[in-house]
Structures are given as C-alpha cells and as structure tokens.
N, C-alpha and C positions, 0 to 999 in steps of 0.2 A: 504494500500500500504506500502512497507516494506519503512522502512526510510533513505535505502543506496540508495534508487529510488526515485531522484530529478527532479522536473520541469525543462523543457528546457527554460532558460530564455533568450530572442535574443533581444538586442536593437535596435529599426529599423530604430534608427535617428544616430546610431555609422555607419558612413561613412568611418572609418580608418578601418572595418572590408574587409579583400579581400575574406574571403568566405563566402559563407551565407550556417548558420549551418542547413537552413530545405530545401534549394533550392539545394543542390550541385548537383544535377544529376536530370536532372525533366522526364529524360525516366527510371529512376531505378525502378524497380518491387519491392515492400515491401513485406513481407511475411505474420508479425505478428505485430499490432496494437491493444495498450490496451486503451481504456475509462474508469477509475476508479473514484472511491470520491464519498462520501455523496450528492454533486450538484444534486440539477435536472439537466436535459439533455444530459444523456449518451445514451438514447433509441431516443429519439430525433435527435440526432448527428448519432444516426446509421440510421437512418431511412433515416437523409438527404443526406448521402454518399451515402445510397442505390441509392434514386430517382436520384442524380448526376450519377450514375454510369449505371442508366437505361437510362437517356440522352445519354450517351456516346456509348451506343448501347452495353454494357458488359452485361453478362448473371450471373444473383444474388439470391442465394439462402440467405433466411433468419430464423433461426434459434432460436425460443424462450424457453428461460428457463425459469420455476416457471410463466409460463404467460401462460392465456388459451382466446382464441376469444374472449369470455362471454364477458368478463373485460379490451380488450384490445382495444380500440376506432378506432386504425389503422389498423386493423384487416378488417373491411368493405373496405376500399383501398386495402389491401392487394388481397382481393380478386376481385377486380377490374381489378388491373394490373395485374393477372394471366392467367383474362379471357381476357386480350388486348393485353397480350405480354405474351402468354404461353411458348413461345424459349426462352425470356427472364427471367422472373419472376419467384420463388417459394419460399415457406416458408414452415415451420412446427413450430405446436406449445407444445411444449415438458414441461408441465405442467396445473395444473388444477387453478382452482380459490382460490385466496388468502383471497375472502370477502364471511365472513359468513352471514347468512341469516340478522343477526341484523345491518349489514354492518360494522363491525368491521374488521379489519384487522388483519388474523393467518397470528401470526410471526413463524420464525421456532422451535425455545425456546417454544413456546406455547405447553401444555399439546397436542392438536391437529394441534401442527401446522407442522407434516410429516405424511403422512399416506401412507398404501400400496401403494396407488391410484398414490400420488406423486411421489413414487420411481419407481412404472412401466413406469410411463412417462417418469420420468428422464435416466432410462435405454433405452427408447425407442426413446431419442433425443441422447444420446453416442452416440446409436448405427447410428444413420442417421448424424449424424455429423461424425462418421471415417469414412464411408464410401463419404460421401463427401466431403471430407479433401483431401484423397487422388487422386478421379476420376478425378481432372483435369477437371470435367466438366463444371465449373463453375469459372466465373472470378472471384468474388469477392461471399464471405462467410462472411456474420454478425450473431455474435454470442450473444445473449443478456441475461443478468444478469446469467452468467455461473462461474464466477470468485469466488462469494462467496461457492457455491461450491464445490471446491476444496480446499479453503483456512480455515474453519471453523474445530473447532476440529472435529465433529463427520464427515468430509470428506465424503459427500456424491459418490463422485466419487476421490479415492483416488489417489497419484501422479503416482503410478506404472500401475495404468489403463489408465490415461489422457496423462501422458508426451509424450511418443509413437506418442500420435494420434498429437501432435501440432509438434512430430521433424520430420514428415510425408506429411509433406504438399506438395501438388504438386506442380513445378514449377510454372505451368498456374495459381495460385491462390493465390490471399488475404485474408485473416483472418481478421474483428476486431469485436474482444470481449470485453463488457461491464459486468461491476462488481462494484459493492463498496470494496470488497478488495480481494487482490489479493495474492497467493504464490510467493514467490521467485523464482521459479524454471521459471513460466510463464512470469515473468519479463527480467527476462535474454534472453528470449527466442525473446523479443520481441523486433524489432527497432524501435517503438515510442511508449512513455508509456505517455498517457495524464492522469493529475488528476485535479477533476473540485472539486472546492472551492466556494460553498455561502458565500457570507460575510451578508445576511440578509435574510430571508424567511418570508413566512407569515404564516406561520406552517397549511396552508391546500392542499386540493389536488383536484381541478378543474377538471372534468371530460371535455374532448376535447386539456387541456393543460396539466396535468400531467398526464391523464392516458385517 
C-alpha cells in the first residue's frame, strides 16, 4: 500500500467529536472498497460481507484471482449457496493452483510460478469482471487477491487495461477488492482503503482457517 494511504484512525471514546468519520450517511452507496496488508483475513472479510450481504437479500457475485476450487476450502459453500440462492449467489474462479504436487507453494518470482495456464485465466477473470463491473446486475462484487496484480512490476494486467474497468462501475454496484499491495491509481479510486497488520503469526497455514 502506497505510504500517502493512511489508516482511518477514529477514537470511539472522543465524545467532543460531532461527526462520526465512518457513520456520516448510513444510506450512502460506496462504490470502491480496498482490503490490503500482509494480515491474514482479507479473503475472510470478503467472504463475511458477502454472506452479510446474502442476508440482506442483495444479489453477489464473487470473483477469485490466483485461486482455483482444488485449494480453496470455501469453494464447497460456494457452491452451496449457488445451488440455494441461484438469483442470489455467483462466483468465478479466475486462477489455477498455487500448491505443487510436493505441496510447496509457487510464488510468482518462482522459475514456474506464471505459466500460460495462469494468464488465460487471468484474462479470463478481466474479462468477466468488466463485464460485471458495468451490468448493474449485481449489488455487490468481491474481488479477491487482484491488487497485486496490477501493482507488481511485470503488471500482469496493466493500468491502461484495469483503470477503465474500476472508473466504470455501475451505479447499482459495490466493489471490494483484496490484495497485499496495491497501485496508487486504485487507491485514489477508492472511499475506504482498509490495511490489516499482524503484530504476531504462527508462520503456518491451517487448512479450514487460512485456506
């Protein structure tokens, strides 16, 4: 995350405050919503909006980058609630497996860690995400680890193809997109930009709880 884009910091016990800086209007429509940082729980936090926003009776598309079913634990949900709430529900998932057969994890840096396979997907989630950017059909659009990205040098999807599709958004519609880091361009773009901070880890990754 660029370092001109600061935490909203609101103290909840400052009683001398007369506006409250995340409450001011609780019928305003948001457009663009970042989850960024190293923390676990950007996918987590998307996932919980979603099911919130499936209570709410709103119609949600979900949108996975560099994630494919195999490997995705909430995937078998996913396809639960598509089959229970199909006016409601839909996903795509716009990448393949990150874990090699010795279950090692291909980073992008890795000798193998982009192949053909990756980039047709990746083209293949663009393109179903402009087009559901703009249809309006959909109340709320979670877009998950799509940030890095854009923001990495070799710009897997560069700004002059992406920025279009995010100043496009259709009235009727939410965005929020998860990433560990993010371009400037996307930030600006965005009226709430969250960045999530561990202060400690247990440096593994629990299948059911992180993935």
């Amino acid at each position: 995350m660029s370092a001109k884009h600061h935490n909203l910091l609101v103290d909840q016990n400052d009683s001398e405050k007369k506006d409250d800086l995340i409450h001011d209007n609780p019928h305003k429509k948001e457009k663009l919503r970042l989850y960024l940082g190293y923390a676990p729980g950007k996918t987590t936090a998307l996932n919980g909006v979603a099911l919130r926003a499936l209570g709410a009776g709103l119609k949600i598309k979900l949108i996975l980058f560099s994630k494919c079913p195999e490997t995705t634990s909430e995937s078998k949900i996913y396809q639960i609630f598509k089959a229970q709430f199909p006016n409601y529900f839909d996903y795509f998932f716009a990448g393949t497996s990150r874990i090699r057969e010795d279950e090692s994890f291909r980073f992008f840096g890795d000798p193998d860690g982009w192949t053909l396979e990756d980039q047709l997907k990746l083209d293949q989630g663009i393109r179903q995400l402009t087009k559901d950017i703009s249809s309006g059909e959909y109340d709320l659009i979670c877009v998950d680890e799509l940030t890095d990205l854009l923001y990495h040098k070799e710009q897997r999807v560069t700004e002059k193809i992406a920025k279009p599709i995010f100043q496009n958004i259709h009235s009727n519609t939410t965005i929020i997109v998860t990433g560990h880091l993010c371009p400037d361009w996307l930030c600006d773009l965005a009226s709430t930009v969250i960045e999530g901070k561990a202060s400690k880890h247990y440096k593994g990754y629990t299948k059911g709880i992180e993935w």
